[in-house]
N, CA and C atoms of all chains as a GROMACS GRO file, in nm:
protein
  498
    1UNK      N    1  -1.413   0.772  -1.136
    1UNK     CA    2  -1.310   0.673  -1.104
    1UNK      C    3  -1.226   0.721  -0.987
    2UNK      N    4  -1.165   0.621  -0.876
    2UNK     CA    5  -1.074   0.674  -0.758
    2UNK      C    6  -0.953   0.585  -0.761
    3UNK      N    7  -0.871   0.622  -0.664
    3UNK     CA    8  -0.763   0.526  -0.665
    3UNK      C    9  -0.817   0.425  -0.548
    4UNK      N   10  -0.759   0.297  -0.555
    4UNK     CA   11  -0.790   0.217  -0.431
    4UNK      C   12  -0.667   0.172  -0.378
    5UNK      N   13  -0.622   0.139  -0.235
    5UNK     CA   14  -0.518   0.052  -0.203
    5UNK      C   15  -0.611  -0.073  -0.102
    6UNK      N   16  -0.593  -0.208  -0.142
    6UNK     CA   17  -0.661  -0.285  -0.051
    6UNK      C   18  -0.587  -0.389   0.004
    7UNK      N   19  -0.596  -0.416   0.112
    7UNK     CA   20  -0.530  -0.492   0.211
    7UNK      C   21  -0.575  -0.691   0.240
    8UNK      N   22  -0.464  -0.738   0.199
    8UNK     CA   23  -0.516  -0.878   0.225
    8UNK      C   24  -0.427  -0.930   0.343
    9UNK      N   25  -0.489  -1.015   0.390
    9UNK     CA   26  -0.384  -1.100   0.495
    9UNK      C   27  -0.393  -1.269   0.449
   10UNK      N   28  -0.324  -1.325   0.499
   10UNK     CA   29  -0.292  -1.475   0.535
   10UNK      C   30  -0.241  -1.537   0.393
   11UNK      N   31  -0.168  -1.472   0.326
   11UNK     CA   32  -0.046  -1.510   0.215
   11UNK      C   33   0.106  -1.547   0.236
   12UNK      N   34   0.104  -1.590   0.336
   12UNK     CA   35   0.201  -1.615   0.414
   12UNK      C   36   0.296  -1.734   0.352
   13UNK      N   37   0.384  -1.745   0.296
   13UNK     CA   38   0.509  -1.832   0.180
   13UNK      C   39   0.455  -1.857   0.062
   14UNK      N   40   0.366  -1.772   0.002
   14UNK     CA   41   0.319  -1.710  -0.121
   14UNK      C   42   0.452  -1.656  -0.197
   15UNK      N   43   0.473  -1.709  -0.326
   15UNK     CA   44   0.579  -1.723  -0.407
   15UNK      C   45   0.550  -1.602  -0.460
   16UNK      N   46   0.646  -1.566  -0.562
   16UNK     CA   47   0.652  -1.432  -0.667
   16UNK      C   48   0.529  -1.570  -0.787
   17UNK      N   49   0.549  -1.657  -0.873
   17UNK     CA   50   0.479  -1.681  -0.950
   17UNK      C   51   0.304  -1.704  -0.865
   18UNK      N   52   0.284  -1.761  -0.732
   18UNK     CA   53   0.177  -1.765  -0.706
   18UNK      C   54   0.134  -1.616  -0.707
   19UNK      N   55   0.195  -1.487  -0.673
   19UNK     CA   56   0.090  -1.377  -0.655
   19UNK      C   57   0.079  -1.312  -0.805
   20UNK      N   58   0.175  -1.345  -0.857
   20UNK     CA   59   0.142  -1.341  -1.037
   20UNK      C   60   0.005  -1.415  -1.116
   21UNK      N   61   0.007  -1.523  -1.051
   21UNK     CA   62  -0.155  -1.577  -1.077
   21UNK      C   63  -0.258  -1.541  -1.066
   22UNK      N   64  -0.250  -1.475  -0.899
   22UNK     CA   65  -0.369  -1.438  -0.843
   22UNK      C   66  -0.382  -1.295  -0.883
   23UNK      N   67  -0.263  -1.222  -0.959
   23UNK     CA   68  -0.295  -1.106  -1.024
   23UNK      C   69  -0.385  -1.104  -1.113
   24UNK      N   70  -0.325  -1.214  -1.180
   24UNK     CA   71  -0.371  -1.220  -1.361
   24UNK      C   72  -0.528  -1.267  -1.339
   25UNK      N   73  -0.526  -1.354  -1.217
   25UNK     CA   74  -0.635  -1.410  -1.194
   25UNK      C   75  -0.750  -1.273  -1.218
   26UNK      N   76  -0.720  -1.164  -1.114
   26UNK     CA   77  -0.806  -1.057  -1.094
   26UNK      C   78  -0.832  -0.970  -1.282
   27UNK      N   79  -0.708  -0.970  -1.301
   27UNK     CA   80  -0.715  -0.880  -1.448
   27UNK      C   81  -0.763  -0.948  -1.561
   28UNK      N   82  -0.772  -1.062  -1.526
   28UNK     CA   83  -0.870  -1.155  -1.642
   28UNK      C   84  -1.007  -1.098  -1.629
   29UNK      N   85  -1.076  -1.050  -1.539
   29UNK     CA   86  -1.201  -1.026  -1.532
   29UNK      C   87  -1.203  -0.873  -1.481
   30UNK      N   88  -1.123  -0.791  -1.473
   30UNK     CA   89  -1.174  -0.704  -1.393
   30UNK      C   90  -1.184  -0.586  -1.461
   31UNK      N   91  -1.217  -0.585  -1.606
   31UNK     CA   92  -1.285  -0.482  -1.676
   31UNK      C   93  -1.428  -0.526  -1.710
   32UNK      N   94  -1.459  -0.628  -1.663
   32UNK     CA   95  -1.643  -0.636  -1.686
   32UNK      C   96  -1.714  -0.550  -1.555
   33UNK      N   97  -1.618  -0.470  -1.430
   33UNK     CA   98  -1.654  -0.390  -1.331
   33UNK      C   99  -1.570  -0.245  -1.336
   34UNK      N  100  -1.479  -0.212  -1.480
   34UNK     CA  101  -1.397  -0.143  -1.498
   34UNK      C  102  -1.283  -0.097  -1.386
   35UNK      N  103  -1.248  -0.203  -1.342
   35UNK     CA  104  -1.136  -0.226  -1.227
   35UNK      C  105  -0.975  -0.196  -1.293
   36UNK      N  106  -0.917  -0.151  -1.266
   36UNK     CA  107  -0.801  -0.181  -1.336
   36UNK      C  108  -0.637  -0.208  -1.212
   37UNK      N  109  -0.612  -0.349  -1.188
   37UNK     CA  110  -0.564  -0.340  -1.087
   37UNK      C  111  -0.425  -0.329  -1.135
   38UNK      N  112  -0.315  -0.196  -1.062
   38UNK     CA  113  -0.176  -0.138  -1.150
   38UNK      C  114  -0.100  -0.228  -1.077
   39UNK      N  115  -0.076  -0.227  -0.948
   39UNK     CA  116   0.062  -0.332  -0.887
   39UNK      C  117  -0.065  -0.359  -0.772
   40UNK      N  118   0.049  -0.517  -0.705
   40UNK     CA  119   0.122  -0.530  -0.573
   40UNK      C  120   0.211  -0.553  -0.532
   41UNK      N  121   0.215  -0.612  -0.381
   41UNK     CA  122   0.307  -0.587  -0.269
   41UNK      C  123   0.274  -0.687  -0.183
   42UNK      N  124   0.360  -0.791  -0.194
   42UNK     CA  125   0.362  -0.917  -0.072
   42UNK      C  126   0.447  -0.924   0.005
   43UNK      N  127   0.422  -0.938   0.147
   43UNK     CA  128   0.507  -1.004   0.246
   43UNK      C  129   0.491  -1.113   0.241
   44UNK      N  130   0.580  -1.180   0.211
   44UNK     CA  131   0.537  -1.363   0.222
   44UNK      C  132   0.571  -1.414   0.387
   45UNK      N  133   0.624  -1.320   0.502
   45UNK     CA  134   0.673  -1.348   0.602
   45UNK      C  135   0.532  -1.292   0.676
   46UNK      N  136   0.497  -1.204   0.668
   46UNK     CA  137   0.386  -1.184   0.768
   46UNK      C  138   0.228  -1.222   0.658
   47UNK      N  139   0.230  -1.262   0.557
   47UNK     CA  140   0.150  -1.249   0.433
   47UNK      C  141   0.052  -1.182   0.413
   48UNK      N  142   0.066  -1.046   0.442
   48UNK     CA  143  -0.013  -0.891   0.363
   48UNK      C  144   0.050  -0.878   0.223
   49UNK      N  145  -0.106  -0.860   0.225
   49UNK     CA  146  -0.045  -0.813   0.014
   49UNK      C  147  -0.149  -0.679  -0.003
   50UNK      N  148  -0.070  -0.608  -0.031
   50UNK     CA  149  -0.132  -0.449  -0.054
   50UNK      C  150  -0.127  -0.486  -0.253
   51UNK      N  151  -0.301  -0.413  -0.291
   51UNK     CA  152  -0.268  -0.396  -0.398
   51UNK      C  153  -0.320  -0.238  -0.451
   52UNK      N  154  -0.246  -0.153  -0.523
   52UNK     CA  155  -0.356  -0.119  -0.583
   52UNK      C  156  -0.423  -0.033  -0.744
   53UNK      N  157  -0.541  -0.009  -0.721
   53UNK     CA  158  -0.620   0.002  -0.830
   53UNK      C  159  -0.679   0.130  -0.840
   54UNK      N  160  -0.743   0.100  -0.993
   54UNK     CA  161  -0.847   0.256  -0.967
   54UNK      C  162  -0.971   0.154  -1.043
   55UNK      N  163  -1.084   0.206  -0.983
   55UNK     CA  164  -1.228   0.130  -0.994
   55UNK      C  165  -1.328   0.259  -0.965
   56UNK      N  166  -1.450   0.219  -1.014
   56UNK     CA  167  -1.517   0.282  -0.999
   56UNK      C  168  -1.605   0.340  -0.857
   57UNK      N  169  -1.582   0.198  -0.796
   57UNK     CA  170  -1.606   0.208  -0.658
   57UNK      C  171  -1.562   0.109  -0.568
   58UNK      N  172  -1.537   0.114  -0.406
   58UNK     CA  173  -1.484  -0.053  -0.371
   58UNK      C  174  -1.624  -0.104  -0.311
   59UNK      N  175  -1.705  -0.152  -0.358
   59UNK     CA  176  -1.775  -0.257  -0.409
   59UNK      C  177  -1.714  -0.316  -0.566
   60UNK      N  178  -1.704  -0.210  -0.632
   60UNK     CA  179  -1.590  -0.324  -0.783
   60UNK      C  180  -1.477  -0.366  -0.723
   61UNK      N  181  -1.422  -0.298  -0.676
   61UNK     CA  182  -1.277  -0.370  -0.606
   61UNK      C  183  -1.297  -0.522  -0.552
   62UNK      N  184  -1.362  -0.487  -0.424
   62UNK     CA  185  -1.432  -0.603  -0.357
   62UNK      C  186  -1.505  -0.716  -0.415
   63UNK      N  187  -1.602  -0.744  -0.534
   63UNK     CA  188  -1.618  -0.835  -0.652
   63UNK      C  189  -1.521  -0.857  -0.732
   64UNK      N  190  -1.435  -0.790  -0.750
   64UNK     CA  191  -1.304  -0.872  -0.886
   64UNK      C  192  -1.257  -0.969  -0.808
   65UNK      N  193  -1.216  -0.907  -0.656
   65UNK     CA  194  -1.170  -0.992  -0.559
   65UNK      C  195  -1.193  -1.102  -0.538
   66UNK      N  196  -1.341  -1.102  -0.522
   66UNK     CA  197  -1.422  -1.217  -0.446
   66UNK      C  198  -1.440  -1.310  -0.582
   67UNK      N  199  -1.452  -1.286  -0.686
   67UNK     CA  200  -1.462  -1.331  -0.785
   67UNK      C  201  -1.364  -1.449  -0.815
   68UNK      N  202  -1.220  -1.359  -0.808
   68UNK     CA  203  -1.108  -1.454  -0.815
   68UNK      C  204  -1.039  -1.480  -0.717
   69UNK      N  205  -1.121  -1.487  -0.610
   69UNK     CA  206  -1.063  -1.620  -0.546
   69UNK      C  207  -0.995  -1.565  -0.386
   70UNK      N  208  -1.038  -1.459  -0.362
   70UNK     CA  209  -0.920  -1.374  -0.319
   70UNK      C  210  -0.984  -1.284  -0.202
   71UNK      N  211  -1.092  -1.279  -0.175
   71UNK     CA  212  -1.187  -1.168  -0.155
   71UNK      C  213  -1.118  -1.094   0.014
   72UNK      N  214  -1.146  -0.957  -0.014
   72UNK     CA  215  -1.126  -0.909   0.090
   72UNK      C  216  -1.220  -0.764   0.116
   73UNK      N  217  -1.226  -0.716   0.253
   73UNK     CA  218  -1.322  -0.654   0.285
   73UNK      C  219  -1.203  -0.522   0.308
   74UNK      N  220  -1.113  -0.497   0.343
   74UNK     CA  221  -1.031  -0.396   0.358
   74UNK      C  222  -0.945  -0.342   0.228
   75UNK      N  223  -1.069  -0.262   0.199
   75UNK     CA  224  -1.055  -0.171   0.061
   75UNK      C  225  -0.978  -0.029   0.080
   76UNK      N  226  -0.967   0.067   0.115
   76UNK     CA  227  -1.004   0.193   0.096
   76UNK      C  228  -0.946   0.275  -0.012
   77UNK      N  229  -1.054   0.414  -0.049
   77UNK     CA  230  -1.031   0.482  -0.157
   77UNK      C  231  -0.881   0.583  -0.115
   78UNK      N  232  -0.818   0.561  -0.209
   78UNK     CA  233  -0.701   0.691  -0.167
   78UNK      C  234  -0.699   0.808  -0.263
   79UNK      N  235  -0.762   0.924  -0.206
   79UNK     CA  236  -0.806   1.016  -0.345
   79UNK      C  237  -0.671   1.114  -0.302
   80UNK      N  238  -0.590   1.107  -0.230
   80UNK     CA  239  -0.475   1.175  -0.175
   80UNK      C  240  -0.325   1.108  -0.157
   81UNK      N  241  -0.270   1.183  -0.278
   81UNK     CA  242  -0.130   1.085  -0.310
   81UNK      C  243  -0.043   1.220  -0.306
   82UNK      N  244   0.064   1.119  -0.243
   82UNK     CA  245   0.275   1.206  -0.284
   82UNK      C  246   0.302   1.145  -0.331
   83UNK      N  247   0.418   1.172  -0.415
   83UNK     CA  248   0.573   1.078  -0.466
   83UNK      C  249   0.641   1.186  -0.503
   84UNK      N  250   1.947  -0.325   0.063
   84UNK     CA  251   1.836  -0.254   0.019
   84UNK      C  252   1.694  -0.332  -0.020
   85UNK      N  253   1.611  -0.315   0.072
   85UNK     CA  254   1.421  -0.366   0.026
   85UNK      C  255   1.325  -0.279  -0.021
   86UNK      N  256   1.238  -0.359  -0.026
   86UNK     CA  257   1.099  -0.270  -0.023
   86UNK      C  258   1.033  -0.297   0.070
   87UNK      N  259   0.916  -0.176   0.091
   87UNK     CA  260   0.873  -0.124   0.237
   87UNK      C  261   0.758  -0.056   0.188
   88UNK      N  262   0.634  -0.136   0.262
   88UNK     CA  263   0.485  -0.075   0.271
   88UNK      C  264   0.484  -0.044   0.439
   89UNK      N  265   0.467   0.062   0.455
   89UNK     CA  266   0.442   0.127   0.588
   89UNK      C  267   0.264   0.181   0.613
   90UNK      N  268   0.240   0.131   0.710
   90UNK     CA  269   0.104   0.185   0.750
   90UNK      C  270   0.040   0.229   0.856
   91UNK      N  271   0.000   0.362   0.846
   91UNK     CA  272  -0.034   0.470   0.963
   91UNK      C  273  -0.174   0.480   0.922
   92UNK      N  274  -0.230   0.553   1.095
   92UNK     CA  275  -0.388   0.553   1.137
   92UNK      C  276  -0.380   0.672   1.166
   93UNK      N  277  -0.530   0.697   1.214
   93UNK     CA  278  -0.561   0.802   1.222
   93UNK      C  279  -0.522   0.986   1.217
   94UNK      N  280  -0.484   0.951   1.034
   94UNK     CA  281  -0.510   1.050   1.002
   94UNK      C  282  -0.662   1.113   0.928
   95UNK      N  283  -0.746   1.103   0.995
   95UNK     CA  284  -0.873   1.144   0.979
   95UNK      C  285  -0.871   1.271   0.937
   96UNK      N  286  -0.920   1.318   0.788
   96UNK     CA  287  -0.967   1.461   0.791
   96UNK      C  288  -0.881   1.564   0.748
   97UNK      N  289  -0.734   1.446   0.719
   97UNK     CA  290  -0.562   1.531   0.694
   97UNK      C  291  -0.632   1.577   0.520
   98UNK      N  292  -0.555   1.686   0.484
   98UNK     CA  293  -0.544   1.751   0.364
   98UNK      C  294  -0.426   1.709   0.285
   99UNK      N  295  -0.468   1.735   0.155
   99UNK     CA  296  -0.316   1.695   0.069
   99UNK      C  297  -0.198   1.757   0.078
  100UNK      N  298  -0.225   1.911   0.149
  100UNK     CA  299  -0.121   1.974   0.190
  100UNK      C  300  -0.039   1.898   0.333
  101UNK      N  301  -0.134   1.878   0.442
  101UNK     CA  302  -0.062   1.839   0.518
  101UNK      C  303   0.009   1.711   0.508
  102UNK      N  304  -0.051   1.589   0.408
  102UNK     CA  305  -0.004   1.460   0.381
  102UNK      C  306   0.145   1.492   0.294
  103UNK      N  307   0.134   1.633   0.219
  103UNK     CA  308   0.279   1.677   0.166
  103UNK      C  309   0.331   1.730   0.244
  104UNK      N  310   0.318   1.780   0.361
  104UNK     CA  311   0.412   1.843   0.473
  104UNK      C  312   0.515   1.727   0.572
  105UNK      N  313   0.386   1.611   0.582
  105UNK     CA  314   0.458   1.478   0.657
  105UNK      C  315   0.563   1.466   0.544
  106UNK      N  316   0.510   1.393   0.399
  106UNK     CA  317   0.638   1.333   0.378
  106UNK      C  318   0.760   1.387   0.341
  107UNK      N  319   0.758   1.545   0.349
  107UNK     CA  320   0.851   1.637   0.293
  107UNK      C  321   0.973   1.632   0.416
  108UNK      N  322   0.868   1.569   0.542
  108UNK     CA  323   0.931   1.575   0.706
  108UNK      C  324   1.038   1.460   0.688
  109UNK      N  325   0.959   1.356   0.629
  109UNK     CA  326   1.022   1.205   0.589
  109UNK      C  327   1.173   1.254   0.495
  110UNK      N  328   1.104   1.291   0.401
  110UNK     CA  329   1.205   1.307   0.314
  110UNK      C  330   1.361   1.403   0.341
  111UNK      N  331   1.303   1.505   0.488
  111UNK     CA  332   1.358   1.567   0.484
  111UNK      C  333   1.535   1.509   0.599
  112UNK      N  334   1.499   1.413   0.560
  112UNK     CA  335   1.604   1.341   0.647
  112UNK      C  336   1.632   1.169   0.660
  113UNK      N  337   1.530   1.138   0.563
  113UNK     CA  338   1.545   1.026   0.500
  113UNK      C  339   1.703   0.960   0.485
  114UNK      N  340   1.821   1.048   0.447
  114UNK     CA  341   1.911   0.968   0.392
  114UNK      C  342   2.025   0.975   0.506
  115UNK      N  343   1.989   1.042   0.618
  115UNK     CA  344   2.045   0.972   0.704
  115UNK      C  345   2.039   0.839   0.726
  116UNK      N  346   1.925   0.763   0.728
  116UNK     CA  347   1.948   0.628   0.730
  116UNK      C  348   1.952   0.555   0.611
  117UNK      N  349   1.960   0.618   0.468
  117UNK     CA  350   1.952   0.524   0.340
  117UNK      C  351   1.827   0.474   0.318
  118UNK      N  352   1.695   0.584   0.374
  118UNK     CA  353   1.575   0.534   0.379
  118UNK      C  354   1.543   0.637   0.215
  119UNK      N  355   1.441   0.553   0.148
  119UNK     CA  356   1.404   0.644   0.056
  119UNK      C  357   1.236   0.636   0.036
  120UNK      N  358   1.149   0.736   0.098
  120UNK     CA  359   0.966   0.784   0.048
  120UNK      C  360   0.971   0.747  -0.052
  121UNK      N  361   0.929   0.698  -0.156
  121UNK     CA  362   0.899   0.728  -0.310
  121UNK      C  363   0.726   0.763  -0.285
  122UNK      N  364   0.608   0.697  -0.241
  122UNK     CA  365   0.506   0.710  -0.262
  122UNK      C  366   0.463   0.714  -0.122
  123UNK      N  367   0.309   0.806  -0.117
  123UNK     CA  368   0.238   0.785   0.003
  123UNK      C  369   0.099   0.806  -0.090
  124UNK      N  370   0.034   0.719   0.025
  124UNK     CA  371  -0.146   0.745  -0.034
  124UNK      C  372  -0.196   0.731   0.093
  125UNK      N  373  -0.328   0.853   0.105
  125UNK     CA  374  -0.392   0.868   0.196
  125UNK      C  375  -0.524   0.866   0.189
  126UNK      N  376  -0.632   0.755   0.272
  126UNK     CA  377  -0.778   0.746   0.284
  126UNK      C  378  -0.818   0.869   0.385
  127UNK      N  379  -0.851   0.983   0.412
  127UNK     CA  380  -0.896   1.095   0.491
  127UNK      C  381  -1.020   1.038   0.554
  128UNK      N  382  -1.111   0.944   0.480
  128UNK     CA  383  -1.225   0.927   0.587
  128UNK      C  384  -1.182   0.820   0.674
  129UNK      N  385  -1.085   0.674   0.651
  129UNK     CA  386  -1.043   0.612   0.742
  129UNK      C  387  -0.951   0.665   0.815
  130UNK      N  388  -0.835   0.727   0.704
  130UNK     CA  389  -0.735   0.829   0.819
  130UNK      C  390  -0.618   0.695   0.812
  131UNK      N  391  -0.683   0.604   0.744
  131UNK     CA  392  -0.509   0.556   0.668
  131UNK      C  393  -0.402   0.596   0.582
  132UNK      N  394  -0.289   0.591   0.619
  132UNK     CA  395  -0.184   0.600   0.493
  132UNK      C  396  -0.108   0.448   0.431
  133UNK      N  397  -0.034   0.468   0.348
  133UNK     CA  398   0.039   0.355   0.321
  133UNK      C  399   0.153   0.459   0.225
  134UNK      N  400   0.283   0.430   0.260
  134UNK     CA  401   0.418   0.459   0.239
  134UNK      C  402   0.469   0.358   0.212
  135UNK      N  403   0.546   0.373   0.033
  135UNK     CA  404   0.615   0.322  -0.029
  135UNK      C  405   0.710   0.354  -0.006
  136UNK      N  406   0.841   0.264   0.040
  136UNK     CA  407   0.980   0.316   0.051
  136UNK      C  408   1.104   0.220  -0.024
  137UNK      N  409   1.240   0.263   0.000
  137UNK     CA  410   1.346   0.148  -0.029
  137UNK      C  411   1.402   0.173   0.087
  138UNK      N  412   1.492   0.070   0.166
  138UNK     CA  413   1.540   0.114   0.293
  138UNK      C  414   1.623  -0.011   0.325
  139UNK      N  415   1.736   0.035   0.389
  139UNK     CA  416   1.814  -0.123   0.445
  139UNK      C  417   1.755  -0.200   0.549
  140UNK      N  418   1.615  -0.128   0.596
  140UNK     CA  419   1.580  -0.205   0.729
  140UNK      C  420   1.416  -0.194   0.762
  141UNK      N  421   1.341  -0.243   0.821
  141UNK     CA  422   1.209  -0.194   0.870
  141UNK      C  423   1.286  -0.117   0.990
  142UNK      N  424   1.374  -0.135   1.073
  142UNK     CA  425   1.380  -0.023   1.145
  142UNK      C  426   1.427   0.132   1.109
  143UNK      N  427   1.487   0.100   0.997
  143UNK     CA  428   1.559   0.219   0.952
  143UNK      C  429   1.398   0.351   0.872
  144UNK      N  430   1.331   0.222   0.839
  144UNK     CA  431   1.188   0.319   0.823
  144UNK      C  432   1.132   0.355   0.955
  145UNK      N  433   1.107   0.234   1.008
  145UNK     CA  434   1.029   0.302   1.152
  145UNK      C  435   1.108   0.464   1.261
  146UNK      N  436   1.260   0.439   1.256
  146UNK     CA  437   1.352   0.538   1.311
  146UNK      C  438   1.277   0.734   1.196
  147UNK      N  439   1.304   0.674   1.104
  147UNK     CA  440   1.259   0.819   1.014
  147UNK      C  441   1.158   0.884   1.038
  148UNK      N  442   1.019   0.745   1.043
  148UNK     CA  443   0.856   0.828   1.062
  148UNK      C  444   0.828   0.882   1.195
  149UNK      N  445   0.946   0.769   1.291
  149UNK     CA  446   0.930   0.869   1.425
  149UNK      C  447   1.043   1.001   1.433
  150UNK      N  448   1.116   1.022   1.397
  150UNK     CA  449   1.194   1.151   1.399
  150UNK      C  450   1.059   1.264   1.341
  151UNK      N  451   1.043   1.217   1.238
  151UNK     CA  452   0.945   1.270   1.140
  151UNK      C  453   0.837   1.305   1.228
  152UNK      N  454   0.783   1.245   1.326
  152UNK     CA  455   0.683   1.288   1.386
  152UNK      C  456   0.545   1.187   1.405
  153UNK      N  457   0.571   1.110   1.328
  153UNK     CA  458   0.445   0.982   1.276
  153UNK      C  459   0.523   0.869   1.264
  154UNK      N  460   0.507   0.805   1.410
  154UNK     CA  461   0.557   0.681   1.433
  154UNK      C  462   0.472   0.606   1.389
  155UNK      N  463   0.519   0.475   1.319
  155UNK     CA  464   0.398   0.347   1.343
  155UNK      C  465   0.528   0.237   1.337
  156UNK      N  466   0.454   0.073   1.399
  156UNK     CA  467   0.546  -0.031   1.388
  156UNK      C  468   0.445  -0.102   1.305
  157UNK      N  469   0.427  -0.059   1.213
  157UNK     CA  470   0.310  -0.160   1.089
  157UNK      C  471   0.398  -0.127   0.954
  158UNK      N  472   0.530  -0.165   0.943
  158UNK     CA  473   0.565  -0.196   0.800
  158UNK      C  474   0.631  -0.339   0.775
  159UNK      N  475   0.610  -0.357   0.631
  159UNK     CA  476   0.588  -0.460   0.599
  159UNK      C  477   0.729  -0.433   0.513
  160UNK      N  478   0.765  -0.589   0.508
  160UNK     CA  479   0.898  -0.579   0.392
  160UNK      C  480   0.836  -0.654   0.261
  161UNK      N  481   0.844  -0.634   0.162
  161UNK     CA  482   0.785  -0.679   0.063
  161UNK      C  483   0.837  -0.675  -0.080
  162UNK      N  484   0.908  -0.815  -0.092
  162UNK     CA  485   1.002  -0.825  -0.166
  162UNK      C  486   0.975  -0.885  -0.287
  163UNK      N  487   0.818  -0.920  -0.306
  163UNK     CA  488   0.783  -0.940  -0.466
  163UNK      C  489   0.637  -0.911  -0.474
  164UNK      N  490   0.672  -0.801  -0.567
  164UNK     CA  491   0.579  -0.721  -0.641
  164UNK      C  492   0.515  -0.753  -0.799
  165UNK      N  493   0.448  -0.752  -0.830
  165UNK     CA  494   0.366  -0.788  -0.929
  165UNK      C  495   0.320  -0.636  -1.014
  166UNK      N  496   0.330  -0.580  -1.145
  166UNK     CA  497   0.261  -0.438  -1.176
  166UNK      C  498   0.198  -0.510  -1.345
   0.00000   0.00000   0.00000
């Protein structure tokens, strides 16, 4: 398992309840690829939404995505964290 | 006070030590501007980061990472989060 952070664009006046949907949307399905997506992060002004996850690989990332509705190609693994 | 996804390139190949040396740089002067690091995650083969912060400003982040040494103008304000 890795960590993922993945990058969406064009969410642009995307509400707090719409990206709540499109969360739930993803976590409704995203243990049949053992995805587990923890937060995101919307700009509704420039509309990037960073989310992220730990999956087995981003090809799972990338199918929960595409699955619900959402799909994006700018995945990457972050095996290197601070806080 | 917001929230703040910041995103830097080419760090290709950086170590977890050195990704803790940047934000220790961040941190180490952070409250001059009321900027606060909480998280960084780093991809080493793309050589992306993404920095979680709280801050009164996107400039008040951008002013820190360049004192700090690692300028970028790619942060995002992002004021609803989903976990």
């Amino acid at each position: 398992m890795g960590t993922f952070m993945d990058v969406h664009s064009g969410f642009v006046g995307v509400t707090a309840d719409q990206l709540k949907e499109a969360h739930e949307a993803d976590q409704a399905i995203e243990a049949e690829e053992g995805v587990h997506f923890e937060r995101a992060w919307l700009d509704p002004e420039s509309g990037k939404v960073f989310c992220l996850s730990t999956a087995p690989s981003r090809e799972a990332v990338m199918r929960i995505h595409e699955r619900a509705g959402h799909p994006t190609t700018e995945v990457y693994e972050v095996p290197i964290q601070v806080a």
